[in-house]
C-alpha positions in Angstrom: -14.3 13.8 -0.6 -17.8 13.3 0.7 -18.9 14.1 4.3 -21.7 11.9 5.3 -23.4 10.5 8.8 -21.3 7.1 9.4 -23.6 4.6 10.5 -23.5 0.4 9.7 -26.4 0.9 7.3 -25.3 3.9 5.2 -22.1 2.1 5.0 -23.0 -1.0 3.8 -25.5 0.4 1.1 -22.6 2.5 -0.6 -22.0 0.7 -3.7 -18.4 -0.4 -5.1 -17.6 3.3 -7.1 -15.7 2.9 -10.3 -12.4 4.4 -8.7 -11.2 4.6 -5.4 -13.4 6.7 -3.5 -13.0 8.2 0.0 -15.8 9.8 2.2 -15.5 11.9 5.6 -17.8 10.9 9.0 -19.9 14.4 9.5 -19.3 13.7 13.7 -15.6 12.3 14.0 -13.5 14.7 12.0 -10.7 12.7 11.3 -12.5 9.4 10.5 -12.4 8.4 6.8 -13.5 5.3 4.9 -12.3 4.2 1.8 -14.4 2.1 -1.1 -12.1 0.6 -3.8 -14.0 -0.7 -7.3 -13.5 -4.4 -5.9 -15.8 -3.7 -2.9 -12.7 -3.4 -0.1 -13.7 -1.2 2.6 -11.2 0.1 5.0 -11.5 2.9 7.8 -8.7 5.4 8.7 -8.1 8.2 11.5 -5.8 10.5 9.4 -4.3 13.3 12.0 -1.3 15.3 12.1 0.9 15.2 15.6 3.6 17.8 16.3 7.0 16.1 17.0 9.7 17.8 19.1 
Protein backbone atom coordinates (compact mmCIF):
# COMPACT_ATOMS: atom_id res chain seq x y z
CA UNK A 1 0.00 0.00 0.00
CA UNK A 2 1.13 3.46 -0.92
CA UNK A 3 0.89 6.49 1.45
CA UNK A 4 0.52 9.61 -0.55
CA UNK A 5 -0.81 13.49 0.01
CA UNK A 6 -4.73 13.13 -1.06
CA UNK A 7 -5.67 15.94 -2.93
CA UNK A 8 -8.36 16.13 -6.20
CA UNK A 9 -5.41 16.54 -8.54
CA UNK A 10 -3.12 13.74 -7.43
CA UNK A 11 -6.14 11.69 -7.43
CA UNK A 12 -7.34 12.18 -10.61
CA UNK A 13 -3.83 11.80 -12.42
CA UNK A 14 -3.40 8.17 -10.92
CA UNK A 15 -3.77 6.00 -13.75
CA UNK A 16 -6.07 2.79 -13.91
CA UNK A 17 -3.09 0.05 -12.41
CA UNK A 18 -3.32 -3.35 -13.87
CA UNK A 19 -4.68 -4.89 -10.59
CA UNK A 20 -6.52 -3.55 -7.91
CA UNK A 21 -4.53 -1.16 -6.19
CA UNK A 22 -5.04 0.61 -2.80
CA UNK A 23 -3.16 3.81 -1.54
CA UNK A 24 -3.15 5.40 2.17
CA UNK A 25 -3.85 9.59 2.66
CA UNK A 26 -0.30 10.69 4.43
CA UNK A 27 -2.82 13.23 6.85
CA UNK A 28 -6.08 11.06 7.60
CA UNK A 29 -4.80 7.75 8.85
CA UNK A 30 -7.57 5.71 8.17
CA UNK A 31 -8.63 7.09 4.72
CA UNK A 32 -7.98 4.75 1.82
CA UNK A 33 -8.76 4.94 -1.90
CA UNK A 34 -9.03 2.16 -4.03
CA UNK A 35 -8.21 2.12 -8.18
CA UNK A 36 -9.55 -1.07 -9.95
CA UNK A 37 -8.00 -1.82 -13.70
CA UNK A 38 -11.48 -0.50 -15.10
CA UNK A 39 -10.85 3.05 -13.65
CA UNK A 40 -13.55 2.65 -10.54
CA UNK A 41 -12.43 4.81 -7.77
CA UNK A 42 -13.85 4.33 -4.33
CA UNK A 43 -12.76 5.86 -0.85
CA UNK A 44 -12.90 4.01 2.45
CA UNK A 45 -12.33 4.91 6.35
CA UNK A 46 -11.22 1.45 7.50
CA UNK A 47 -11.11 1.55 11.56
CA UNK A 48 -11.47 -0.97 14.18
CA UNK A 49 -14.19 -0.14 17.24
CA UNK A 50 -14.11 -2.06 20.48
CA UNK A 51 -17.59 -3.66 21.19
CA UNK A 52 -18.78 -4.51 24.68
Amino acid sequence: MEKIKFTKSSLEKLPAPNKKTTYQDIDTRYLHFVITPKNTRTYYYIRKISVG
